[in-house]
C-alpha positions in Angstrom: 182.2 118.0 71.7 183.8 120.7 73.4 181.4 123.3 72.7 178.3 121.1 74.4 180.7 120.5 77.8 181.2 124.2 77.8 177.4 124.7 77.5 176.6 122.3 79.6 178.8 123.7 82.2 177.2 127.6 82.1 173.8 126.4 81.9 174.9 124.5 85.5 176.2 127.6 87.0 173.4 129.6 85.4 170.9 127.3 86.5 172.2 125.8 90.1 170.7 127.3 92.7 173.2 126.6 95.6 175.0 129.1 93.6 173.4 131.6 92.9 171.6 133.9 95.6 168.2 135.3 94.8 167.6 139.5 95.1 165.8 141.0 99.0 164.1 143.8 99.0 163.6 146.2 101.7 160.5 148.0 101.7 160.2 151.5 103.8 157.4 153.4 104.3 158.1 157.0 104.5 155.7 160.3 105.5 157.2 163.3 104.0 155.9 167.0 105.0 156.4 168.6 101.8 156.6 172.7 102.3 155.7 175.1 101.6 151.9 173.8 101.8 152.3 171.7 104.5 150.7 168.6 103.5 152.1 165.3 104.2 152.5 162.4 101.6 153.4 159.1 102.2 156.3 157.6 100.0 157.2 154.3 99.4 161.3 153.2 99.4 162.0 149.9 97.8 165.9 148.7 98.1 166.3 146.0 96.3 169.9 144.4 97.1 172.0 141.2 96.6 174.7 139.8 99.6 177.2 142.9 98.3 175.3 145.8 97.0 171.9 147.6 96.2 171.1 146.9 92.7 167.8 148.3 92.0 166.0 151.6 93.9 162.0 152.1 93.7 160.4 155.3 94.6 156.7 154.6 95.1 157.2 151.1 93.1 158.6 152.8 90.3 162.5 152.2 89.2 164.9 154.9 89.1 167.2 155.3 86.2 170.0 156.0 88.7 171.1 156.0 92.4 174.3 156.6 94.4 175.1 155.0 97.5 177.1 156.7 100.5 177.1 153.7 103.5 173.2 154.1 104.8 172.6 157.3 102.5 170.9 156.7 99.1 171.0 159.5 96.3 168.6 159.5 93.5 165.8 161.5 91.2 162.5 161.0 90.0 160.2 163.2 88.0 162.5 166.3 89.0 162.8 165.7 92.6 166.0 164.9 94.2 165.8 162.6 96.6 168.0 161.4 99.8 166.8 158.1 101.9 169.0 157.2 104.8 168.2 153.8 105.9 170.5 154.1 109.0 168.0 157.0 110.4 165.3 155.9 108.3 164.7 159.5 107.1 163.7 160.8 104.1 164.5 164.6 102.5 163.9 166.0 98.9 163.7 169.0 96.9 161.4 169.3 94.0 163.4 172.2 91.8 163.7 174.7 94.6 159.8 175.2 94.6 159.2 172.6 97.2 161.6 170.9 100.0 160.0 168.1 102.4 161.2 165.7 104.9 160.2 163.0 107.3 160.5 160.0 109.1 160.1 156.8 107.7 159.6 153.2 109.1 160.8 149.6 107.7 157.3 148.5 105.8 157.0 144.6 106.6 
């Protein structure tokens, strides 16, 4: 009998939804000037947060493996280019192995 009350009891918390808070996502739209050549290329930033903490970073709607976060600044890689999104100066900078560095502005996407 005790086992069902305990079950009973998770599913409730699991499955109550006063209790539990569903993930936002913010959505940026960034235009990076990638040099050497000049050309500019519009990236997509997706932060994807609960009431605490980002849990889940998208670079052009694709997941990263991993991020770091310092206050507005978020840290993370894709397909060998290292990437830094502030979303205090909405600003975006990265560096593709040394061959190629861009920046830009970026703008909350609604």
């Amino acid at each position: 009998m005790r086992s069902r009350g305990a079950v009973g009891l998770v599913l409730f918390l699991l499955l109550s939804p006063a209790l539990t808070r569903a993930a936002e996502a913010s959505r940026y739209r960034c235009e990076a000037v990638y040099q050497p050549a000049r050309s500019v290329w519009v990236r997509s930033v997706t932060l994807v947060h609960d009431e605490k903490k980002i849990i889940e970073v998208q670079i052009d709607e694709v997941p990263v493996y991993s991020f770091n976060v310092h206050g507005t600044l978020v840290l993370t890689a894709q397909d060998n280019e290292r990437i830094a999104f502030d979303a205090g100066k909405l600003s975006w900078q990265s560096d593709w192995r040394g061959l190629m560095q861009s920046s830009g502005r970026c703008e909350k996407a609604p």
